[in-house]
C-alpha positions as CSV (number, residue, x, y, z in Angstrom):
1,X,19.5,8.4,28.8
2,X,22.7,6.7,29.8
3,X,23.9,9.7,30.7
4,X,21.2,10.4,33.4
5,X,21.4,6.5,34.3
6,X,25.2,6.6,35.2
7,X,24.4,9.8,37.7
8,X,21.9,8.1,38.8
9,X,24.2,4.7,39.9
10,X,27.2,7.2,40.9
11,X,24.8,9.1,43.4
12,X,23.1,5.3,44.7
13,X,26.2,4.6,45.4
14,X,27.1,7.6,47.5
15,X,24.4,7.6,49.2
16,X,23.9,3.8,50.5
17,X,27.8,3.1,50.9
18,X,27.8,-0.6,49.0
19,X,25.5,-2.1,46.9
20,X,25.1,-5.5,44.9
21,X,24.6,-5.5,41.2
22,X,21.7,-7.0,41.8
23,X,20.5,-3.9,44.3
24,X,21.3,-1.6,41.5
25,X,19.7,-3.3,39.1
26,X,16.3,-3.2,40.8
27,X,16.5,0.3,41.4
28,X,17.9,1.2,37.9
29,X,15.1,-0.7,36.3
30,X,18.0,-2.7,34.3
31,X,20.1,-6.2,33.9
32,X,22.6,-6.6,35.8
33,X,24.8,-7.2,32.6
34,X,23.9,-3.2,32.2
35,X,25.0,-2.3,35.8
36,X,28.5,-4.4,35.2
37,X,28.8,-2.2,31.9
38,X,27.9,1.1,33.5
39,X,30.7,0.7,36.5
40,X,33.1,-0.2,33.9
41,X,32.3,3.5,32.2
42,X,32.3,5.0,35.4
43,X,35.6,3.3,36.2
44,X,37.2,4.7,32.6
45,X,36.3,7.9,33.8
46,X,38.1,8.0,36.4
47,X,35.4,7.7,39.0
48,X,36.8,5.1,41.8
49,X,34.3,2.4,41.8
50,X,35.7,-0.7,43.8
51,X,34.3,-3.8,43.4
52,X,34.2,-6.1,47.1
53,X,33.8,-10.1,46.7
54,X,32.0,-12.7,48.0
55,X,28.6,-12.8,49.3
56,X,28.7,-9.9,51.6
57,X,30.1,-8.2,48.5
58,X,29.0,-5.3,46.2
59,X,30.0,-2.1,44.6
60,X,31.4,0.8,46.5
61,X,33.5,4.2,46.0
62,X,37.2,5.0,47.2
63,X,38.0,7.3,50.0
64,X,35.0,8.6,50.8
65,X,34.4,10.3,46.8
66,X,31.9,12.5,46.3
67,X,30.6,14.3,43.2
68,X,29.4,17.6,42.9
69,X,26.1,18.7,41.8
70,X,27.1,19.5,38.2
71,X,24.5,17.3,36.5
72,X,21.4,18.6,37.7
73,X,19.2,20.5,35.3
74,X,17.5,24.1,36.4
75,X,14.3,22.2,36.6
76,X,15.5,19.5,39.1
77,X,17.6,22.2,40.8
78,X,14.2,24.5,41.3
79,X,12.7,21.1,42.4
80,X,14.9,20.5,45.4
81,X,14.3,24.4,46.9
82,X,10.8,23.8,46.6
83,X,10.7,20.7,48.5
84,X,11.8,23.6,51.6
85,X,9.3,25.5,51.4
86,X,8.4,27.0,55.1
87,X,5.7,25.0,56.8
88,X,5.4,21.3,57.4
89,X,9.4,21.0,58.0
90,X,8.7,24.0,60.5
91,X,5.7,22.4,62.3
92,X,8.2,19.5,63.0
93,X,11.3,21.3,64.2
94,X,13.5,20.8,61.2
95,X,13.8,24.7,59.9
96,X,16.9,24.9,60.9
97,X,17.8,21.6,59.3
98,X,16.0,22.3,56.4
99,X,18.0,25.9,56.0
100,X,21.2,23.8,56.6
101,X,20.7,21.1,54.0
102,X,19.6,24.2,51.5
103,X,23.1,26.2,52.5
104,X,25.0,22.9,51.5
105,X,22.8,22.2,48.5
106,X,23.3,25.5,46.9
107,X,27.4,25.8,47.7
108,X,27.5,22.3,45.5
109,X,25.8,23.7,42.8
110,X,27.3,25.7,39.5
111,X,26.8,29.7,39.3
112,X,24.4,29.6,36.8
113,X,22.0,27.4,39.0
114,X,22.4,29.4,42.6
115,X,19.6,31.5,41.7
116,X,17.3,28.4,42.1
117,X,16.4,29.4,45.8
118,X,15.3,32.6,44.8
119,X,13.3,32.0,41.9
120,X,11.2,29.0,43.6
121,X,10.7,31.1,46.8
122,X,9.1,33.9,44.6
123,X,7.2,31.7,42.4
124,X,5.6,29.0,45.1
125,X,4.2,29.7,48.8
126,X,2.6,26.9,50.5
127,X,0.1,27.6,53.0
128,X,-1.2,24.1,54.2
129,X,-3.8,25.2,57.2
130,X,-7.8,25.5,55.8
131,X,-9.3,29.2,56.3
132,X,-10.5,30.5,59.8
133,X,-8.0,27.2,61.0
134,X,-5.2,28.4,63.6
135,X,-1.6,28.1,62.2
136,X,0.9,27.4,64.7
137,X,1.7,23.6,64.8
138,X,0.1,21.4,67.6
139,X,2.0,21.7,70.8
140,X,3.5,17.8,70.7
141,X,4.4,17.8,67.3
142,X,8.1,18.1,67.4
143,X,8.6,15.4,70.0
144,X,6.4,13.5,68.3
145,X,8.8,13.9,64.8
146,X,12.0,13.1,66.6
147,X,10.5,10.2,68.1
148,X,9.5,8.8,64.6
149,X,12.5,9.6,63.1
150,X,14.9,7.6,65.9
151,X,12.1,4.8,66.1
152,X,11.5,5.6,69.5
153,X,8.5,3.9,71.9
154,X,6.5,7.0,72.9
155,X,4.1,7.5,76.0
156,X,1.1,8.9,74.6
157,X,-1.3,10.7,76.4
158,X,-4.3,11.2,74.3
159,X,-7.9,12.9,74.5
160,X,-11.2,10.7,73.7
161,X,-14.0,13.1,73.8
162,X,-14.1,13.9,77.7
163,X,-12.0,10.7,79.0
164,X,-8.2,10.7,78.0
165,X,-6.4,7.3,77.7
166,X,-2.8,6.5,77.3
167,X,-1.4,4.2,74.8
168,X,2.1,2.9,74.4
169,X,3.1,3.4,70.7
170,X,5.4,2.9,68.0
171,X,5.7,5.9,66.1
172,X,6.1,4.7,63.1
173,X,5.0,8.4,60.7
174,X,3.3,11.5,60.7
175,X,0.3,12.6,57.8
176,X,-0.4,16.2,57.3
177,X,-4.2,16.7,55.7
178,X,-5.9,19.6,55.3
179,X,-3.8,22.0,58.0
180,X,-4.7,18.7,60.4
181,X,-1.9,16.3,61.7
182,X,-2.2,12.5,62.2
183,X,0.1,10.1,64.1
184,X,-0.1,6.4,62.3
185,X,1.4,4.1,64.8
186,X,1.2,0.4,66.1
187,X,-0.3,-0.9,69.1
188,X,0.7,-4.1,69.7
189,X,-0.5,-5.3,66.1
190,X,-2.4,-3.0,65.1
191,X,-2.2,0.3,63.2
192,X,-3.7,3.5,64.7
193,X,-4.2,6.7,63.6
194,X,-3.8,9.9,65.9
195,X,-4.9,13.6,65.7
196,X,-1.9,15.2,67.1
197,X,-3.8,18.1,68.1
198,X,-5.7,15.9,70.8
199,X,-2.7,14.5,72.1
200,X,-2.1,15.6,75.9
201,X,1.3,14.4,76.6
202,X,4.2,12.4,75.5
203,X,7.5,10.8,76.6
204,X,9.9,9.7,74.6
205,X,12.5,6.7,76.5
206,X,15.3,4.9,75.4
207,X,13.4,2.2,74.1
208,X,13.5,1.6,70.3
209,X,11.7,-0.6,67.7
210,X,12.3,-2.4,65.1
211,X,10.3,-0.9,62.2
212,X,8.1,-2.8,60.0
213,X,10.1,-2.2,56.7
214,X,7.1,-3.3,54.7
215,X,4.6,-0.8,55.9
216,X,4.1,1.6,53.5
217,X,2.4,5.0,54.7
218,X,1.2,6.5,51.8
219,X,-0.5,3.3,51.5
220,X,-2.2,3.3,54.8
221,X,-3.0,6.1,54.9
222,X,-5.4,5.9,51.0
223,X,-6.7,3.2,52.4
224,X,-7.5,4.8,56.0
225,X,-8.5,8.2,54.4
226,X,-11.4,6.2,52.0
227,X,-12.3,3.5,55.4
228,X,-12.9,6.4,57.5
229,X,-15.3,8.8,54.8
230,X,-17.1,5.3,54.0
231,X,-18.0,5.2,57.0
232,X,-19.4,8.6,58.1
233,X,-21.5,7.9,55.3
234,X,-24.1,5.9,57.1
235,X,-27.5,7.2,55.9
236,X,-28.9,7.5,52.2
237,X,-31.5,10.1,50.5
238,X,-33.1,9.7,47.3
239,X,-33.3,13.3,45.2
240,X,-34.2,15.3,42.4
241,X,-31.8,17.3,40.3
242,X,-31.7,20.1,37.5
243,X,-28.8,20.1,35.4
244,X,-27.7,23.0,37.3
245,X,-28.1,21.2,40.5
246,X,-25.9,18.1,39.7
247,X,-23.2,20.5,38.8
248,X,-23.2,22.6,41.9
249,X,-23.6,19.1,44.4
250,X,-19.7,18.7,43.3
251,X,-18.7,21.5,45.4
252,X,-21.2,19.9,48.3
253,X,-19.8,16.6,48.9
254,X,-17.1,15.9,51.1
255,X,-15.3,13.0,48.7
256,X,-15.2,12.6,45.1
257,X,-16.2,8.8,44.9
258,X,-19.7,10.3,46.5
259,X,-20.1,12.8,43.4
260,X,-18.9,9.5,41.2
261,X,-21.7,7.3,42.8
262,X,-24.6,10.2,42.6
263,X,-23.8,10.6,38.9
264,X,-23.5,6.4,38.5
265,X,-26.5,5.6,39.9
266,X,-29.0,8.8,38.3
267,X,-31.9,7.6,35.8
268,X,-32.2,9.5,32.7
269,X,-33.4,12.7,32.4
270,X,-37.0,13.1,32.6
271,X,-38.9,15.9,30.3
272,X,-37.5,19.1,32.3
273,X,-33.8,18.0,32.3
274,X,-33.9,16.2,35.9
275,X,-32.4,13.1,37.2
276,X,-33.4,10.6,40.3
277,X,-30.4,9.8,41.9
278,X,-29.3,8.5,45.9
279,X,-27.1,10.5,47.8
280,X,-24.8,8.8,50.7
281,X,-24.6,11.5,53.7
282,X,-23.4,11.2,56.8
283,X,-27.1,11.7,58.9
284,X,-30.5,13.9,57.7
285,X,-29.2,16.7,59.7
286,X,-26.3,17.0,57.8
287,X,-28.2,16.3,54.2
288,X,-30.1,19.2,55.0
289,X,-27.5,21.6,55.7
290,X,-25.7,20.5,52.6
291,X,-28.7,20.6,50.3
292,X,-30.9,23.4,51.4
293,X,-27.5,25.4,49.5
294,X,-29.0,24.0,45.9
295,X,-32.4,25.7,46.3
296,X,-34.9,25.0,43.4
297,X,-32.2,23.3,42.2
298,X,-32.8,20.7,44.0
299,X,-35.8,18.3,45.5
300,X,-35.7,15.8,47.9
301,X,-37.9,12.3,47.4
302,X,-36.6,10.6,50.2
303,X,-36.7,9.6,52.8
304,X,-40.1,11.8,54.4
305,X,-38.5,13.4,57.3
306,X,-35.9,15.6,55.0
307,X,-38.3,16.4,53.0
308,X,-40.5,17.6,55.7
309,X,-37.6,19.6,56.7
310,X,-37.3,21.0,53.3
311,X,-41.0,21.8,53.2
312,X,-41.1,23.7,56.1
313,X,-38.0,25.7,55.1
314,X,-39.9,26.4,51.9
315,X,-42.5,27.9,54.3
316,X,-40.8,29.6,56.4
317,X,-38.9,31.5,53.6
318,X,-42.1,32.3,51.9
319,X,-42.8,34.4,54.5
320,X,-39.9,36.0,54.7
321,X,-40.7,37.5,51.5
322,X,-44.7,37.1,51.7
């Protein structure tokens, strides 16, 4: 455990140039007493760990040290190849970067862990895109990643339906969902969110901005992703299940919390194994698409003009096979 901690400090360190006790700390997840005792073992082991005063002060290394690689387990060593996998890094222009960092990666590591690349690369493929979904990246992507990464104002030129507006943004990170990638940037105050495939155009100045180091993307982007489904879900149909047919409306639904609401709010099985329960769907049209999949297994109380819809399916198939 200590062990693991005082790579851990050693590689903070290397990484971030000076820190305060107090900085390590935090990110350690210990006292500051520890910390003090930690750089005094690093210190007896000959590591170079200076110690600057005053308030601007903190804890650096010597002459640029660095440490080699040698503490890493085969696991964690596997773990950093497969965060290269080709794709996303691809989309955004950082192959070569990517294959770069790998090269320098693997010339720090010990013989018996340089086979790491090649065991993760034949163990784990990632293939992000949906089926029948074209593969190639959208055409401003690449811009789009340098301009995030050097907090650059972009010039977006972006496609509403038929209209196309332009929107000056701050770039501040890109989201890839299902084969599909976002933008999440500010306008003025606000946070937006971007398909980059319908973006038409973008230039990239001089001007920068200074990020919001509070944002936090992953955040956003939960919050967005669960906002945005909510909202589709604008109508409400009342149904019938079999056992069978509450199984199979899992694979139906576009979001889990819908299958988690459908199985909340069902009465208790009547005489034949079937519950009542309300379904939130985006519109009848849709409902009826998604349902008419279930069959018998499935029948729809509300509201009348579905199951119209479903009645004259019903009919229409029965004379298919009359």
């Amino acid at each position: 455990m200590r062990a693991s901690r005082l790579i851990s400090l050693l590689l903070l360190l290397q990484a971030r140039g000076s820190m305060t006790a107090g900085e390590l700390a935090r990110e350690l997840e210990v006292s500051e007493r520890t910390v003090y005792r930690d750089v005094l073992a690093l210190s007896a082991a000959g590591v170079p760990v200076y110690a600057d005063r005053g308030r601007a002060g903190g804890y650096r290394l010597l002459g640029g040290y660095r440490t080699r690689l040698t503490g890493l387990t085969r696991d964690e060593a596997e773990a950093l190849f497969l965060s290269g996998l080709p794709g996303p890094a691809g989309d955004m222009g950082l192959a070569d970067a990517v294959a770069a960092a790998e090269l320098k990666v693997l010339a720090a590591l010990p013989p018996a862990l340089r086979d790491a690349p090649a065991r993760a690369g034949q163990r784990f493929h990632l293939d992000v895109p949906g089926w029948f979904r074209e593969t190639g990246p959208p055409p401003w992507l690449t811009e789009l990643a340098r301009a995030v990464w050097r907090d650059r104002v972009v010039q977006l030129g972006y496609r509403r339906g038929d209209r196309e507006a332009t929107r000056r943004v701050q770039p501040y990170g890109l989201v890839l969902k299902s084969g599909v990638w976002y933008l999440v940037g500010r306008v003025g105050e606000d946070a937006r969110t971007y398909r980059v495939d319908r973006v038409t155009g973008v230039e990239v100045g001089e001007e920068s901005f200074d990020r919001d180091e509070d944002f936090d993307l992953a955040g956003y982007w939960r919050e967005q992703a669960g906002s945005f489904l909510r909202t589709m879900l604008r109508a409400e149909v009342t149904v019938r299940l079999s056992p069978a047919g509450l199984r199979q409306l899992r694979h139906l639904v576009d979001a889990p919390f819908v299958y988690d609401e459908v199985v909340a709010t069902a009465d208790e099985p009547d005489g034949q194994g079937r519950v009542v329960t309300r379904l939130p769907v985006e519109s009848v049209e849709v409902a009826y698409h998604q349902l008419l999949g279930l069959g018998p297994e499935v029948e729809v109380l509300e509201p009348p003009a579905l199951r119209e819809l479903f009645a004259d399916a019903a009919d229409r198939i029965r004379e298919l096979y009359r």
